[in-house]
TORTIVEX-619776 format. One record per residue (C-alpha): residue number from 1; residue in three letters; y, z, x. Coordinates in steps of 0.25 Angstrom, whole numbers, plus 5000, padded with zeros to 4 digits. Layout:
BEGIN
SITE    n  res  north    up  east
SITE  NUM  ALA      Y     Z     X
...
This chain:
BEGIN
SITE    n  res  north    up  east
SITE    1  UNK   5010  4975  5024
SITE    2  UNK   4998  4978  5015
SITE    3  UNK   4998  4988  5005
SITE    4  UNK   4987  4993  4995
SITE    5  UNK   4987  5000  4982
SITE    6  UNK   4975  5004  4972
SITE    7  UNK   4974  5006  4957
SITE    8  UNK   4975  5003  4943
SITE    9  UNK   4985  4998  4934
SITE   10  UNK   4991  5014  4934
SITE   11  UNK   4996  5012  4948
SITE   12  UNK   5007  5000  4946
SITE   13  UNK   5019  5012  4946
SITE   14  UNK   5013  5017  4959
SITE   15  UNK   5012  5003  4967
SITE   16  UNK   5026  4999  4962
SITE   17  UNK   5031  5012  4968
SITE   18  UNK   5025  5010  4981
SITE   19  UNK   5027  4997  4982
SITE   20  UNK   5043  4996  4980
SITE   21  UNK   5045  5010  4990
SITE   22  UNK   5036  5001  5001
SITE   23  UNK   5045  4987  4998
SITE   24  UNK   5059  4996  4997
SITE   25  UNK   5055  5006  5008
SITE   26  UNK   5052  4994  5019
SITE   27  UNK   5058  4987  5028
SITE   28  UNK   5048  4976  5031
SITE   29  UNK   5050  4963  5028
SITE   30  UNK   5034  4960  5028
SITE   31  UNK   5027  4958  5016
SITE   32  UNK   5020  4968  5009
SITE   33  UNK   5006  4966  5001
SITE   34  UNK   5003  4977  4990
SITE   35  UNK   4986  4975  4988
SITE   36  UNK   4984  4983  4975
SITE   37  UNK   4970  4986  4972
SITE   38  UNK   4967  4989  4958
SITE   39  UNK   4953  4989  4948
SITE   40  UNK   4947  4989  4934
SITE   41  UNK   4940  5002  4934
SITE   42  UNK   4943  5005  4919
SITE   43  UNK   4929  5009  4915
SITE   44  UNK   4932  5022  4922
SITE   45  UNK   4946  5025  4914
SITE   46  UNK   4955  5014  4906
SITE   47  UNK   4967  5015  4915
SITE   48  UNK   4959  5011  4927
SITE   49  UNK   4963  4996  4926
SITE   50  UNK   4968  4987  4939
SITE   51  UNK   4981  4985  4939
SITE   52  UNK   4986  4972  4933
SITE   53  UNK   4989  4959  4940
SITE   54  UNK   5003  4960  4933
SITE   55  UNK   5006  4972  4938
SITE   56  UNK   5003  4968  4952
SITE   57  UNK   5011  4954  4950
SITE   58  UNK   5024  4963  4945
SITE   59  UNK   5022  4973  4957
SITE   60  UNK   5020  4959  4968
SITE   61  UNK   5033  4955  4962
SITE   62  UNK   5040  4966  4964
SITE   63  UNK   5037  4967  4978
SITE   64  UNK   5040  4951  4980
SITE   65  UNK   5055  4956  4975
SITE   66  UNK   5054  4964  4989
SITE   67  UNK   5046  4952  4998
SITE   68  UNK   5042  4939  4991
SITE   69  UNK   5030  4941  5000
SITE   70  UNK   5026  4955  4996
SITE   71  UNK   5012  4954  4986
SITE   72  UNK   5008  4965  4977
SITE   73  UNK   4991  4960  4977
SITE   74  UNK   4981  4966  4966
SITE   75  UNK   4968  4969  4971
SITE   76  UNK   4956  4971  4961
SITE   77  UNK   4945  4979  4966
SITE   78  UNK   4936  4982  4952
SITE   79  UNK   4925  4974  4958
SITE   80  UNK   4924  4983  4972
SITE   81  UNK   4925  4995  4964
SITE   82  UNK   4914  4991  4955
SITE   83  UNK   4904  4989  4968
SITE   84  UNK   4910  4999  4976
SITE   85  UNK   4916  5011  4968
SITE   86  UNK   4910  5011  4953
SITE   87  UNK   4904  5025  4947
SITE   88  UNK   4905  5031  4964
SITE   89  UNK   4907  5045  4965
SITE   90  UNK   4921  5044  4965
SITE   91  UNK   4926  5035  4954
SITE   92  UNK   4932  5046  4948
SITE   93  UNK   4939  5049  4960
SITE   94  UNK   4950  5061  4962
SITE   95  UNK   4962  5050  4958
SITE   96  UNK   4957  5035  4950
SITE   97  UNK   4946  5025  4956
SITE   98  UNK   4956  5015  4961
SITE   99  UNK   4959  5026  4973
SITE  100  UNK   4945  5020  4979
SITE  101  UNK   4950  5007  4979
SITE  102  UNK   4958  5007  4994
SITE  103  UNK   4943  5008  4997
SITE  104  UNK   4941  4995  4995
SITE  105  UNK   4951  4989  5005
SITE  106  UNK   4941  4983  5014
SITE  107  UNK   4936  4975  5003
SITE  108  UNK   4945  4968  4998
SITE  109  UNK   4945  4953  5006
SITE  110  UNK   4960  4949  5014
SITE  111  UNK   4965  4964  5014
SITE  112  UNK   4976  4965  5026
SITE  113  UNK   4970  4973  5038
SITE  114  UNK   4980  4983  5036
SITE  115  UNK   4983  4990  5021
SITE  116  UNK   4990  5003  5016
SITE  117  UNK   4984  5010  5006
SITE  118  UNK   4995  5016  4997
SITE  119  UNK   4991  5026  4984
SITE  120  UNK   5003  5022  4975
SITE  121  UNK   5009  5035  4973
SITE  122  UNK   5016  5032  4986
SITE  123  UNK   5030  5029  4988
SITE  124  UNK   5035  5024  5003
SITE  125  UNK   5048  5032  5006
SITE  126  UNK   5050  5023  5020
SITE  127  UNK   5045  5011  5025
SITE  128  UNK   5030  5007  5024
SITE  129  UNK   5030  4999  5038
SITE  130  UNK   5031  5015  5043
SITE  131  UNK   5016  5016  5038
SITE  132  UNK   5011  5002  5036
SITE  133  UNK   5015  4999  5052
SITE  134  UNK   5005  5010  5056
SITE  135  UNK   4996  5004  5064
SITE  136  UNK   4981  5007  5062
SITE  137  UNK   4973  5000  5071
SITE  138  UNK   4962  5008  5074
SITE  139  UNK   4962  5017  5064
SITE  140  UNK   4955  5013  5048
SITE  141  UNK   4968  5018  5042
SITE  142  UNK   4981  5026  5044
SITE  143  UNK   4982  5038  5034
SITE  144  UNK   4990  5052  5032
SITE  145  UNK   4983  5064  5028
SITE  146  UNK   4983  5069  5015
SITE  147  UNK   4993  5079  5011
SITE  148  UNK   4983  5089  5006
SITE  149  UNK   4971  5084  5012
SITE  150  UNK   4974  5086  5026
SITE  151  UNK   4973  5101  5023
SITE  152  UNK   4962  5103  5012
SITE  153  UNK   4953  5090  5019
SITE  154  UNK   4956  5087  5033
SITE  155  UNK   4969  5086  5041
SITE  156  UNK   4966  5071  5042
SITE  157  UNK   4963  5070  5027
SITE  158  UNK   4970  5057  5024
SITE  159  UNK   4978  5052  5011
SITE  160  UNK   4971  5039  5006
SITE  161  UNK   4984  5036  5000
SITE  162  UNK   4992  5030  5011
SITE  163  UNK   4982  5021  5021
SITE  164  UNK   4985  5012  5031
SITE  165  UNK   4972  5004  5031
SITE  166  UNK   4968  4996  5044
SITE  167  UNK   4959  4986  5035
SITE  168  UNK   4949  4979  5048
SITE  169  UNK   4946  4991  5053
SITE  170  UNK   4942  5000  5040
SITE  171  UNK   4933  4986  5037
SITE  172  UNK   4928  4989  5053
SITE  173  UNK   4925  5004  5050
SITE  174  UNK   4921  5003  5037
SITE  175  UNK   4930  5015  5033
SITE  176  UNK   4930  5010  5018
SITE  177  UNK   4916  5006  5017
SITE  178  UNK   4913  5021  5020
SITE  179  UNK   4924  5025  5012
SITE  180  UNK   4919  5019  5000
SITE  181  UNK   4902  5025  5002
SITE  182  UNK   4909  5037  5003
SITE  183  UNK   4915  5034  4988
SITE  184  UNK   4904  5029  4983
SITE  185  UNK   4895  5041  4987
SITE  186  UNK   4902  5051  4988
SITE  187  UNK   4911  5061  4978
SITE  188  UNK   4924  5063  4985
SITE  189  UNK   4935  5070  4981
SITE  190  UNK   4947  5060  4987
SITE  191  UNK   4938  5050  4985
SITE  192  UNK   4946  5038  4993
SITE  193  UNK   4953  5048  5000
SITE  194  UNK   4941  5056  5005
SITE  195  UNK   4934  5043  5008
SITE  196  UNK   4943  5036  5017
SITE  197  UNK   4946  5050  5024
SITE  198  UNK   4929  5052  5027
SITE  199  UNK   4925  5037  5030
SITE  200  UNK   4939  5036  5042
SITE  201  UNK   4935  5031  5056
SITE  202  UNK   4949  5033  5061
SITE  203  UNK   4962  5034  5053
SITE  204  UNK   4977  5035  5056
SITE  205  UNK   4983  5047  5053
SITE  206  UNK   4999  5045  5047
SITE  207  UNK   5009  5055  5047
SITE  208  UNK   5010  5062  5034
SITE  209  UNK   5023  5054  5031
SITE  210  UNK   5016  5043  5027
SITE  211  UNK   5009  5048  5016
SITE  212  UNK   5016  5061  5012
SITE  213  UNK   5009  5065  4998
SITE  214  UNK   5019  5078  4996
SITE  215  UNK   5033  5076  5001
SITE  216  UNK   5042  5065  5004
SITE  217  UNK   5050  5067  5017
SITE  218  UNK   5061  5059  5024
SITE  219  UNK   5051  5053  5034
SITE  220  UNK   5039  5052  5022
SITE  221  UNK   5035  5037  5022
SITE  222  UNK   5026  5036  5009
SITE  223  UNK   5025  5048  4999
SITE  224  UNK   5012  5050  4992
SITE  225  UNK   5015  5053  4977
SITE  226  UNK   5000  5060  4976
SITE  227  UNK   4997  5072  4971
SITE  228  UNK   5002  5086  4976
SITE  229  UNK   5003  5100  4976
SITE  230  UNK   5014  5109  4972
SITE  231  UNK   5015  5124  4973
SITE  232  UNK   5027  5126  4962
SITE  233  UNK   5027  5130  4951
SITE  234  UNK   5011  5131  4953
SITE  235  UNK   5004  5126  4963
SITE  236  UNK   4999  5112  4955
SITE  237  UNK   4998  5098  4959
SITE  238  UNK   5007  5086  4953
SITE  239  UNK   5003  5071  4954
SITE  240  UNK   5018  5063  4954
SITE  241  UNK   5018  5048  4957
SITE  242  UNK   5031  5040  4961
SITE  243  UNK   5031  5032  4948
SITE  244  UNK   5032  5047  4939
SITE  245  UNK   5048  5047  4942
SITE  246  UNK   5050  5058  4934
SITE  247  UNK   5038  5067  4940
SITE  248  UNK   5042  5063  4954
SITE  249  UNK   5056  5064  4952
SITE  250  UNK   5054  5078  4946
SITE  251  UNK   5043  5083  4957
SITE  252  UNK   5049  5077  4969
SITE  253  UNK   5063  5072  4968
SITE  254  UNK   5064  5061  4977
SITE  255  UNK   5074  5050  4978
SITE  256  UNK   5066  5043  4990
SITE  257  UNK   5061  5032  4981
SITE  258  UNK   5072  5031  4969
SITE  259  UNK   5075  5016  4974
SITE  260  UNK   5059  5012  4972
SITE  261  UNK   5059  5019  4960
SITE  262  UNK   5070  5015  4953
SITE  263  UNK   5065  5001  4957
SITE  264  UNK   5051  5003  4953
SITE  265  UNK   5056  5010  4938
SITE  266  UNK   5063  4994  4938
SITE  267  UNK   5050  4987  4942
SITE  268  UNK   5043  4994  4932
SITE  269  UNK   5052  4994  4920
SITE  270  UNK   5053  4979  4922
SITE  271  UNK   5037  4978  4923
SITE  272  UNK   5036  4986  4910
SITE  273  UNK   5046  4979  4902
SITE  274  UNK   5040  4964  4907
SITE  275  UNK   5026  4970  4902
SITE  276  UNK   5031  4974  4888
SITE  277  UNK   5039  4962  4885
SITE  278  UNK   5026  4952  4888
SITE  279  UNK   5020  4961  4878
């Protein structure tokens, strides 16, 4: 099972998280492989650096503890940016620039035919083959709708943060070669997101469960930590991520994911302390 990430250095919380509730929510036995695609864009803003190749050697250990063959794989992308992305009309994008990097998929050289895309505020509540084992022949993608876009966009607006890629036919279609003209011409205000949606010959359409971006239900297989509305107090909108325990404990509540918690609050005690005692 191949799975894909995107950032800086800033996301190592959020790929530790997902990754532990995807190894202790399964019950395959077949590997997985964690592709993280990361770039030096730090001309733009100092915390824009890649994420390290120590973090990404810590977090392919961890996930050895789970299958000697799983692999945690770091993949720098600063070169196709550069060419591709640098001072485009949406460089200074709704969220960071690394969310226009999934549009690079088709570039990279040995990339599996089939990839799940994941945002890393995601936390799996059941097992991943539930969504990995879609099958998407014949259609570019598999995708559920966006929470809020569905009503304001399109009722096939899709979320950008959950994507089951079939990779030999998006290279057939050229769904992210016009993705990325659109990004390179054109201001848009989901930039990725939008882009994806407009260049789509034919998509899969998931049920809501697989990427549910306000609630977390008994049948809910991944929960999308994004941002939400609330009504109470005031109407306002909050942005809580898996890995701000005492937010998301105080906002939400759950108990769902205390095991992968308490596991990645180990993981990353230990990682801190190893760091301060090479210092």
């Amino acid at each position: 099972m191949n799975i894909l990430f995107s950032g800086n250095d800033r996301v190592f919380d959020g790929v530790l998280t997902c990754m532990l509730s995807i190894l202790k929510r399964t019950a395959v036995t077949e590997p997985f492989c964690f592709y993280v695609m990361t770039m030096d864009v730090s001309h733009l803003k100092p915390e824009y650096v890649a994420i390290s190749q120590q973090r990404i050697d810590y977090l392919d250990m961890i996930a050895k503890k789970y299958n000697p063959d799983n692999r945690v794989i770091r993949l720098d992308v600063t070169e196709i940016y550069n060419r591709e992305f640098a001072s485009c009309p949406n460089e200074q994008c709704y969220c960071s620039p690394y969310t226009l990097l999934r549009l690079f998929l088709d570039m990279i050289p040995d990339i599996p035919d089939k990839m799940l895309y994941l945002d890393v505020d995601i936390m799996f509540q059941r097992d991943i083959a539930l969504l990995y084992n879609q099958d998407v022949s014949g259609y570019e993608y598999a995708a559920a709708r966006d929470h809020y876009g569905k009503f304001l966009i399109h009722p096939n607006y899709i979320n950008a943060g959950v994507i089951l890629f079939n990779v030999p036919l998006i290279r057939q279609t050229g769904l992210l070669v016009k993705a990325r003209k659109l990004i390179q011409t054109k201001k848009m205000l989901f930039a990725d997101q939008d882009a994806i949606y407009r260049s789509t010959t034919k998509k899969k359409m998931l049920p809501q469960y697989f990427n549910d971006q306000k609630f977390l239900h008994k049948h809910t297989v991944v929960r999308h930590f994004s941002k939400r509305l609330f009504y109470l107090p005031y109407p306002h909108t909050e942005n809580v991520k898996q890995w701000q325990l005492s937010r998301m404990y105080r906002l939400f509540g759950y108990a769902q994911f205390d095991d992968i918690l308490y596991e990645y609050l180990y993981w990353k005690g230990k990682y801190e302390h190893e760091i301060e005692f090479e210092k």
